[in-house]
Gaussian input, Z-matrix of N, CA and C with variables (Angstrom, degrees):
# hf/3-21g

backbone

0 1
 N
 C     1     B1
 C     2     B2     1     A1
 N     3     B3     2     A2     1     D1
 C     4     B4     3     A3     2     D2
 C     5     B5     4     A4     3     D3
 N     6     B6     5     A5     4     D4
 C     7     B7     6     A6     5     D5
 C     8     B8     7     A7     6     D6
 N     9     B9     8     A8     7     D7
 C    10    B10     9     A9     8     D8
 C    11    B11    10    A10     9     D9
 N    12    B12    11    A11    10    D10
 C    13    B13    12    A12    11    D11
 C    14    B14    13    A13    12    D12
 N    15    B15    14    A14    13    D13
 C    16    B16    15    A15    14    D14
 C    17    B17    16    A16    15    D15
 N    18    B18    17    A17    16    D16
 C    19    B19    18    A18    17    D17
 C    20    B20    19    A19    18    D18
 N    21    B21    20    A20    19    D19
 C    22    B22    21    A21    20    D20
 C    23    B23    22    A22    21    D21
 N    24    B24    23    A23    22    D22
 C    25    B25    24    A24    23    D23
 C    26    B26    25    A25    24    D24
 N    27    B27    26    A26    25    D25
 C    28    B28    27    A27    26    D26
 C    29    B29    28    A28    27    D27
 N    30    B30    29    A29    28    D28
 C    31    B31    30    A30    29    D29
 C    32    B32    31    A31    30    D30
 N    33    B33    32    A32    31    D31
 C    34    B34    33    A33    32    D32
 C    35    B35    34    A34    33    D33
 N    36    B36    35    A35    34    D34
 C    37    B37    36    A36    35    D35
 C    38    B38    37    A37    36    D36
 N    39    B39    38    A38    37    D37
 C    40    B40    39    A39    38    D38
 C    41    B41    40    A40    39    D39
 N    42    B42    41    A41    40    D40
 C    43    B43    42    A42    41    D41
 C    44    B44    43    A43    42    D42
 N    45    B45    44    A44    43    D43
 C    46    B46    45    A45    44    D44
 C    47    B47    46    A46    45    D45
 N    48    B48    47    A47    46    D46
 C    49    B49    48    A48    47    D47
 C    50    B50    49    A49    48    D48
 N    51    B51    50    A50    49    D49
 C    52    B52    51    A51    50    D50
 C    53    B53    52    A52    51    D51
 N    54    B54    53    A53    52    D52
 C    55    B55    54    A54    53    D53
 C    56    B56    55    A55    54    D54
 N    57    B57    56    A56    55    D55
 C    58    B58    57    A57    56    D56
 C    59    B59    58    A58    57    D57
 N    60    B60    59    A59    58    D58
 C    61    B61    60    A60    59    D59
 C    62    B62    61    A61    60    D60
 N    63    B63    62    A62    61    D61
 C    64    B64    63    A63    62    D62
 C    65    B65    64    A64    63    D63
 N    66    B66    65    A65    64    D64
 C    67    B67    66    A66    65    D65
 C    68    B68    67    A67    66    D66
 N    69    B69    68    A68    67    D67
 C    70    B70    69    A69    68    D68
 C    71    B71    70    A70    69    D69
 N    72    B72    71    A71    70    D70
 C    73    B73    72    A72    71    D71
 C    74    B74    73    A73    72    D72
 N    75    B75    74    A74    73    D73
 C    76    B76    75    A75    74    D74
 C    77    B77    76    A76    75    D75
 N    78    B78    77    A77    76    D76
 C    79    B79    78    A78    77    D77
 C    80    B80    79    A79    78    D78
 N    81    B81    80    A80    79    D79
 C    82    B82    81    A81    80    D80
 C    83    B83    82    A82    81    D81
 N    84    B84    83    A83    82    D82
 C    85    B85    84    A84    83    D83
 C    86    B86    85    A85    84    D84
 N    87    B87    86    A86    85    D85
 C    88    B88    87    A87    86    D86
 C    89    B89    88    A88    87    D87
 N    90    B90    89    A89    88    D88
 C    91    B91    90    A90    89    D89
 C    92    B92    91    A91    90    D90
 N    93    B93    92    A92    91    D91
 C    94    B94    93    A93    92    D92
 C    95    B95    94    A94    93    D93
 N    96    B96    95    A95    94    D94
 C    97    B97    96    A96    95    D95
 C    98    B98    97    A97    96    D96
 N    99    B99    98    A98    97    D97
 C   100   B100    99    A99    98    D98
 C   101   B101   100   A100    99    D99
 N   102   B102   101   A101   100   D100
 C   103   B103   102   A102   101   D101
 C   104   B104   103   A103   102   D102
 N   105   B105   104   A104   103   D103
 C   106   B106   105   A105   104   D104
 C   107   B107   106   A106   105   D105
 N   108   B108   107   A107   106   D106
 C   109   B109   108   A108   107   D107
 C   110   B110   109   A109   108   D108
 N   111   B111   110   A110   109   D109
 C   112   B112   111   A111   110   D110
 C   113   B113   112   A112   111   D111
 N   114   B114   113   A113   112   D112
 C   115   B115   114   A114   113   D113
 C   116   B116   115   A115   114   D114
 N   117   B117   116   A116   115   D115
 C   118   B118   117   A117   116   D116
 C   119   B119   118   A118   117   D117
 N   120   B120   119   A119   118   D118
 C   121   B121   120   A120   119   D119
 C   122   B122   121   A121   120   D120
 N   123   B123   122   A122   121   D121
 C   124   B124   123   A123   122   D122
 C   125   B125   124   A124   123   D123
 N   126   B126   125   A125   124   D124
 C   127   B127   126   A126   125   D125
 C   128   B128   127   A127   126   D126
 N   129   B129   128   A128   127   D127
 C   130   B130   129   A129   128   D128
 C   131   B131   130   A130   129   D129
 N   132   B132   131   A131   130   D130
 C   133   B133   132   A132   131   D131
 C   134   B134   133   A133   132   D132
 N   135   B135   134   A134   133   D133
 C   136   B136   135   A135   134   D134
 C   137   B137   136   A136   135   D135
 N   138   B138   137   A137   136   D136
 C   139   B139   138   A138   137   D137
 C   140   B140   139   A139   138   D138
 N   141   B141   140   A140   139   D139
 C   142   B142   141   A141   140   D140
 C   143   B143   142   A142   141   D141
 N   144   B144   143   A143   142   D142
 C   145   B145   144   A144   143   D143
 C   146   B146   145   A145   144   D144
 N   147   B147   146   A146   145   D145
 C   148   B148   147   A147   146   D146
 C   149   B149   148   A148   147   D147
 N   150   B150   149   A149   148   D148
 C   151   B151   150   A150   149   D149
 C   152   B152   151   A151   150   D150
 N   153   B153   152   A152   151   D151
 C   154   B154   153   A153   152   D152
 C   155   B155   154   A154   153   D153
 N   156   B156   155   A155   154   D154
 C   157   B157   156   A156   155   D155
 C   158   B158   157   A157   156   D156
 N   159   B159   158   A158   157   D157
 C   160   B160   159   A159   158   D158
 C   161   B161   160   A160   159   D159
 N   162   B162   161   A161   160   D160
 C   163   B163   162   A162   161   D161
 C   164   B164   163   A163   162   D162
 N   165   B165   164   A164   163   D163
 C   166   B166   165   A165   164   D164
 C   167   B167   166   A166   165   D165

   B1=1.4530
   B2=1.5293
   B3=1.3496
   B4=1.7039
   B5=1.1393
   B6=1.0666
   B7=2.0841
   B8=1.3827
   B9=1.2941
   B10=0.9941
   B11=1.8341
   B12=1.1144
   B13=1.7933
   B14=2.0317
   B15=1.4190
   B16=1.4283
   B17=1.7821
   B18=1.4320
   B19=1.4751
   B20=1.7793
   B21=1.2240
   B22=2.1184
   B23=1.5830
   B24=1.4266
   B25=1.7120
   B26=1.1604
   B27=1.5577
   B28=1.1912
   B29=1.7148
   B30=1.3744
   B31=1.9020
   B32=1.5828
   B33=1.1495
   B34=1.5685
   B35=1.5453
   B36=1.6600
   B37=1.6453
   B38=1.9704
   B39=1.3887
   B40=1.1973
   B41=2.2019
   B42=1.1639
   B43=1.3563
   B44=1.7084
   B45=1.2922
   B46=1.6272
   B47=1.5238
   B48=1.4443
   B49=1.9352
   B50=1.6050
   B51=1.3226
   B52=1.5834
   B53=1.8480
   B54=1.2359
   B55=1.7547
   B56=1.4517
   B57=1.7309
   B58=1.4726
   B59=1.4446
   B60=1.2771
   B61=1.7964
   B62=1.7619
   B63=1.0861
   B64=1.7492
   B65=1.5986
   B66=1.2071
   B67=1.9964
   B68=1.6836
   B69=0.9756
   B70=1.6292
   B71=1.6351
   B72=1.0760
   B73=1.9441
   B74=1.3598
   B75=1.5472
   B76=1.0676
   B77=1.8662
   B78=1.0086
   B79=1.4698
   B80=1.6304
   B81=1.2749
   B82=1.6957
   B83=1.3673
   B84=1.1400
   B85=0.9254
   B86=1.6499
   B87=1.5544
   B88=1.5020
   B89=1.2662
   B90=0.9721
   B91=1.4190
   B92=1.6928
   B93=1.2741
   B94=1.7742
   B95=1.5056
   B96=1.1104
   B97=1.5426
   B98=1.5059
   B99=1.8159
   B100=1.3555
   B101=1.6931
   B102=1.7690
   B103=1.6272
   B104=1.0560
   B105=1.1910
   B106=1.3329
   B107=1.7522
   B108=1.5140
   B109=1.8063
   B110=1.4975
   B111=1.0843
   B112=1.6906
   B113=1.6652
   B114=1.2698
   B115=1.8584
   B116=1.4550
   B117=1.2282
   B118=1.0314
   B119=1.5866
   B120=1.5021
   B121=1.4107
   B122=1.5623
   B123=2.1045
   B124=1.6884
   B125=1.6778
   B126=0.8137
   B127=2.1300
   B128=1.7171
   B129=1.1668
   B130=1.4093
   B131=1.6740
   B132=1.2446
   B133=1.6875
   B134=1.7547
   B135=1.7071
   B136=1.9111
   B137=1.3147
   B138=1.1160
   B139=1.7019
   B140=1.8531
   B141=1.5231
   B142=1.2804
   B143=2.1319
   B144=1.6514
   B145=1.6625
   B146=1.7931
   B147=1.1251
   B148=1.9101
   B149=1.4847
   B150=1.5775
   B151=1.3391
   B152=1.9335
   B153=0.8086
   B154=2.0507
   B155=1.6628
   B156=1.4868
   B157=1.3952
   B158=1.1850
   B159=1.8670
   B160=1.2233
   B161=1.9861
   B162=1.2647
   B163=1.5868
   B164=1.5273
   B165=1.3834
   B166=1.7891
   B167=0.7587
   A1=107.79
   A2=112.29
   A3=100.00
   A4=127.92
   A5=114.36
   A6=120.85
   A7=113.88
   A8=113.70
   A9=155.14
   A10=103.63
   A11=119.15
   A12=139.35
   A13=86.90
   A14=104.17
   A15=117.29
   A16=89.96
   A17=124.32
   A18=127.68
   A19=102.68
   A20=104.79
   A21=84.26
   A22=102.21
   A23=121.01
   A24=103.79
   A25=128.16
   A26=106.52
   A27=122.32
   A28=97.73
   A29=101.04
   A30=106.75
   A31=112.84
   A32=105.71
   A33=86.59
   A34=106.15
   A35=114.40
   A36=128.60
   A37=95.10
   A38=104.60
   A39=106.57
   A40=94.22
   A41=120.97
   A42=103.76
   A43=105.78
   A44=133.86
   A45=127.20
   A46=85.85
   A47=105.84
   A48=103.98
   A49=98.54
   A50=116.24
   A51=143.49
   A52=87.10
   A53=104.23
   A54=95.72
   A55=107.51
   A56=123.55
   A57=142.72
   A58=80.31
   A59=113.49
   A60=107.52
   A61=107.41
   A62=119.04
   A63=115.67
   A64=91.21
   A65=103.20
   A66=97.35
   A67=98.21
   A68=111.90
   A69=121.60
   A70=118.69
   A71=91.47
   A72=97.83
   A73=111.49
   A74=123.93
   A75=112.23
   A76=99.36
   A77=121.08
   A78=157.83
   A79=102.43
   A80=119.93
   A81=99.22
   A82=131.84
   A83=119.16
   A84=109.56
   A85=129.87
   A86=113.59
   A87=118.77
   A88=127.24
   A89=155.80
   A90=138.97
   A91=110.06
   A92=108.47
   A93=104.43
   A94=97.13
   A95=103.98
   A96=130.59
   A97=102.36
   A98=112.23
   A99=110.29
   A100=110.28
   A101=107.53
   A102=86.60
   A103=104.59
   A104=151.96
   A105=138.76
   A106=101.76
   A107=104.03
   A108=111.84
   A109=115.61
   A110=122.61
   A111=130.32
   A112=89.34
   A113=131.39
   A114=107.08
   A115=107.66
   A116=139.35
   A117=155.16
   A118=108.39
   A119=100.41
   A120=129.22
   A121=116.29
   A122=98.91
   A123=95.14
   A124=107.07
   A125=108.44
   A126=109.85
   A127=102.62
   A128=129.78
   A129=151.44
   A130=98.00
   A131=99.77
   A132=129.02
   A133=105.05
   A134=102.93
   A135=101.59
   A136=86.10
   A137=139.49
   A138=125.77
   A139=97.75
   A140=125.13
   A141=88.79
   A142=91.38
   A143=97.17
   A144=91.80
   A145=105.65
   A146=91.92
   A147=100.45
   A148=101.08
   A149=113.95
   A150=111.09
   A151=90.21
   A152=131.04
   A153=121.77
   A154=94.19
   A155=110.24
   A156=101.79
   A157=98.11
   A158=126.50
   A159=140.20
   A160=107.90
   A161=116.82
   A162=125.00
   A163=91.60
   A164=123.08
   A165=113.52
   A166=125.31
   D1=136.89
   D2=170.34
   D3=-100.82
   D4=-160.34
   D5=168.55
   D6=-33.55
   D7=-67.32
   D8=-156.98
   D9=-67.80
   D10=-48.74
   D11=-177.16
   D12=-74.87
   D13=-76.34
   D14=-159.19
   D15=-37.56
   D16=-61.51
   D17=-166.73
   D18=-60.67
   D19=-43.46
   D20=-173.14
   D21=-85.34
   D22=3.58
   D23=152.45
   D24=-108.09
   D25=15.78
   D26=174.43
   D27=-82.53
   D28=-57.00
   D29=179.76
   D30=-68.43
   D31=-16.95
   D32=-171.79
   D33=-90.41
   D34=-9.41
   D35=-176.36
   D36=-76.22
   D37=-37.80
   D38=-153.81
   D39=-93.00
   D40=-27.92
   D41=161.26
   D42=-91.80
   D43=40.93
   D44=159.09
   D45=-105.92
   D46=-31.03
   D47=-164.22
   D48=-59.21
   D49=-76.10
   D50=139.07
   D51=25.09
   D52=-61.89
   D53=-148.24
   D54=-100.74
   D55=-10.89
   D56=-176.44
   D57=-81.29
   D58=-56.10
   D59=-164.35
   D60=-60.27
   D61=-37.83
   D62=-170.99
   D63=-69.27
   D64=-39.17
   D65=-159.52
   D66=-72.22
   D67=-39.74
   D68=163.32
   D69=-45.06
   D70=-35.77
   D71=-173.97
   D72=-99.86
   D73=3.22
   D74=176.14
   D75=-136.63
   D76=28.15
   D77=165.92
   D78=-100.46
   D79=0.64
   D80=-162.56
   D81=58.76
   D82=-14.65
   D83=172.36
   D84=-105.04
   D85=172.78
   D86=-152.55
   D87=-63.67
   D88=171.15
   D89=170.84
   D90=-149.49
   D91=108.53
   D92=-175.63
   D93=-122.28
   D94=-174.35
   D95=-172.26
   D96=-54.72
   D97=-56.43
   D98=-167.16
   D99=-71.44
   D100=-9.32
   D101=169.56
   D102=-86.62
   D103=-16.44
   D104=-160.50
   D105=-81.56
   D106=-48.28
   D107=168.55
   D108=-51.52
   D109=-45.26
   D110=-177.24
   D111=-68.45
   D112=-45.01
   D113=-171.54
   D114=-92.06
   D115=-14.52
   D116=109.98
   D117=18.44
   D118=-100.70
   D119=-168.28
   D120=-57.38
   D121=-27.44
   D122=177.70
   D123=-114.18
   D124=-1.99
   D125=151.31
   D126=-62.99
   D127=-55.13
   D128=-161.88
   D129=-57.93
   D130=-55.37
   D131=-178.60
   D132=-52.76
   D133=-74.71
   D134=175.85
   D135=-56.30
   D136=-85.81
   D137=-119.28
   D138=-71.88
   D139=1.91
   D140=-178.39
   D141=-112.55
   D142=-4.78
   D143=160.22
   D144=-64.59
   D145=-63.35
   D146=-174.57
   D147=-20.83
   D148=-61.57
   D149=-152.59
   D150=-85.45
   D151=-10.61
   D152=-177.82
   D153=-74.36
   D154=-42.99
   D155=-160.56
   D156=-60.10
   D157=-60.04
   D158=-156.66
   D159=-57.68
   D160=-28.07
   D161=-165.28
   D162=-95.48
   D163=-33.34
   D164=-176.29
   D165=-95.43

């Protein structure tokens, strides 16, 4: 994967985060740093399985 791959699943992890957090905040419920890192970290997770399966 390059520069270029690693950065738009970096943004596309970070607007899914973006949208867990609104549905979260209007759910009542809390929203801190570590949720935003936990959806973050497992968007990051599929999209770089997505892309191993698809390249092997």
């Amino acid at each position: 994967m390059t520069s270029s791959g690693v950065i738009l699943a970096v943004v596309i992890a970070l607007i899914v985060a973006y949208a867990v957090a609104r549905t979260r905040r209007r759910m009542g419920l809390m929203v801190t740093g570590k949720t935003w890192l936990a959806v973050v970290a497992g968007v990051v997770v599929v999209l770089l399985a997505l892309w191993a399966s698809q390249t092997h």
